[in-house]
C-alpha positions in Angstrom: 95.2 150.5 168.7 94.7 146.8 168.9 91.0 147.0 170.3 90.1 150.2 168.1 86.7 150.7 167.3 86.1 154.0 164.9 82.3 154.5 165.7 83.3 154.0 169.7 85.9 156.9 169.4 85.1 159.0 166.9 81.3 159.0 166.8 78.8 157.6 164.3 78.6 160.8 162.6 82.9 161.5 162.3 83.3 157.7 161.9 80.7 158.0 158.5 83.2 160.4 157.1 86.5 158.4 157.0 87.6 157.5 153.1 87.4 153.5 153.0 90.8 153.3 152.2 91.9 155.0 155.4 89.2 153.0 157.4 91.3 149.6 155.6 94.6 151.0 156.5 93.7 151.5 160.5 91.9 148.2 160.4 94.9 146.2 158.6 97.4 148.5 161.4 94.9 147.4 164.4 95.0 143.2 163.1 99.0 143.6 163.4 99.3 145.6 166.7 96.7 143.1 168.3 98.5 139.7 166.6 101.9 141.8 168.0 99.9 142.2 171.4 99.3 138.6 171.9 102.7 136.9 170.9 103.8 139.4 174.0 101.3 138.3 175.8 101.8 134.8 175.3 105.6 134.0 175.4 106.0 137.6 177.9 105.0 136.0 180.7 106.2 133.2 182.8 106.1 129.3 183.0 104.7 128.8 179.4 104.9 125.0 179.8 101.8 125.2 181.6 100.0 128.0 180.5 100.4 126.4 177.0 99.2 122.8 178.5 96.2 125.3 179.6 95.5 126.5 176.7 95.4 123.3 174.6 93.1 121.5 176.9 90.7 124.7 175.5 90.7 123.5 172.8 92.7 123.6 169.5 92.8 127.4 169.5 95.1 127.1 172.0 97.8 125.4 170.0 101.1 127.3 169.4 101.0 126.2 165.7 97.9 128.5 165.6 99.6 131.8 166.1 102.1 130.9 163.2 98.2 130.6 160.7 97.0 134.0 161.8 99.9 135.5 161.1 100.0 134.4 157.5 96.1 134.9 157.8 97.6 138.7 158.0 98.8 138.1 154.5 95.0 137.4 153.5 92.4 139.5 155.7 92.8 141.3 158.3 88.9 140.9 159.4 89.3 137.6 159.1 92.7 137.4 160.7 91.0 139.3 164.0 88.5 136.4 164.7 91.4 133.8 164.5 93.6 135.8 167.0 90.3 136.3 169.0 90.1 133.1 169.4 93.7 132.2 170.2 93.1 135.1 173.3 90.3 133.6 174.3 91.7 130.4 174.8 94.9 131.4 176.1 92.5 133.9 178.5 93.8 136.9 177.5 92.4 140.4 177.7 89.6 141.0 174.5 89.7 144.4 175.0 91.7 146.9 176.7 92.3 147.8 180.5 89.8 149.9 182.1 91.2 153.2 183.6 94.6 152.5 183.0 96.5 155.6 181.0 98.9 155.0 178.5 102.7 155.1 180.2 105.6 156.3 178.3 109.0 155.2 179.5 111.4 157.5 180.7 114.0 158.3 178.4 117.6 155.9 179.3 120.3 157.5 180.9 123.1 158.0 178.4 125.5 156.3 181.0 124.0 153.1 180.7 126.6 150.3 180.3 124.7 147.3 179.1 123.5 149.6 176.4 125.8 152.6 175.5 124.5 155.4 173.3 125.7 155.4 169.8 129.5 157.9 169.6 128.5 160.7 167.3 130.7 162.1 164.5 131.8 165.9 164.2 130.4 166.7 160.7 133.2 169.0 159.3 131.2 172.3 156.9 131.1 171.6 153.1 133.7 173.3 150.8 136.5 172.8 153.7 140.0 170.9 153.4 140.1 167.1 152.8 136.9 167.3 151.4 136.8 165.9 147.4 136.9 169.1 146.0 139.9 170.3 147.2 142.6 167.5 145.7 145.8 169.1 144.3 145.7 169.5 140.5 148.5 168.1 138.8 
């Protein structure tokens, strides 16, 4: 979703038919998931003292400060949100596009037993209209 392109996917042809609106909406959706995609990919990985130090001698795209302006450049555009985030990738080196050949993995759903992260406790729902529900108070 980050690197969509409609024509590339779709076709020219099915591409043509999409309402503006919808072709706004996916666009706006696609600037969020890649801005989402590189704050992972920037503070996800390892030793970020020098990857930042790295990125800075890039130039200033590669300033930190920079990721906090394309997000509020979400606020504005999304088209031109895209080129600023572009360029923050580019001079942090990260991927413009996305992985050849690799398919989409879904994680396995958790255990229930896990004990960092225990599942919710349900609640036994008791049927509508039974005792001790608000319609059945003594009159008096």
């Amino acid at each position: 979703m980050a690197f969509h392109d409609l024509h590339r996917h779709l076709g020219e042809e099915a591409a043509a038919e999409i309402p503006d609106v919808t072709r706004n909406l996916i666009d706006e959706a696609s600037a969020y998931v890649l801005f989402s995609l590189t704050l992972l990919d920037v503070f996800g990985e390892g030793d970020l003292a020098r990857r930042r130090d790295e990125a800075a001698s890039r130039g200033p795209e590669g300033d930190l400060d920079l990721l906090g302006q394309a997000r509020q450049e979400l606020e504005v555009s999304p088209y031109s949100a895209r080129q600023l985030i572009g360029s923050i990738r580019t001079a942090w080196r990260l991927a413009d596009g996305p992985a050849a050949g690799l398919p989409p993995t879904v994680p396995p759903a958790r255990s229930p037993d896990c004990p960092r992260h225990p599942r919710p406790a349900t609640r036994e729902l008791r049927p509508s209209g039974g005792r001790g529900g608000r319609g059945d108070r003594p009159r008096g």
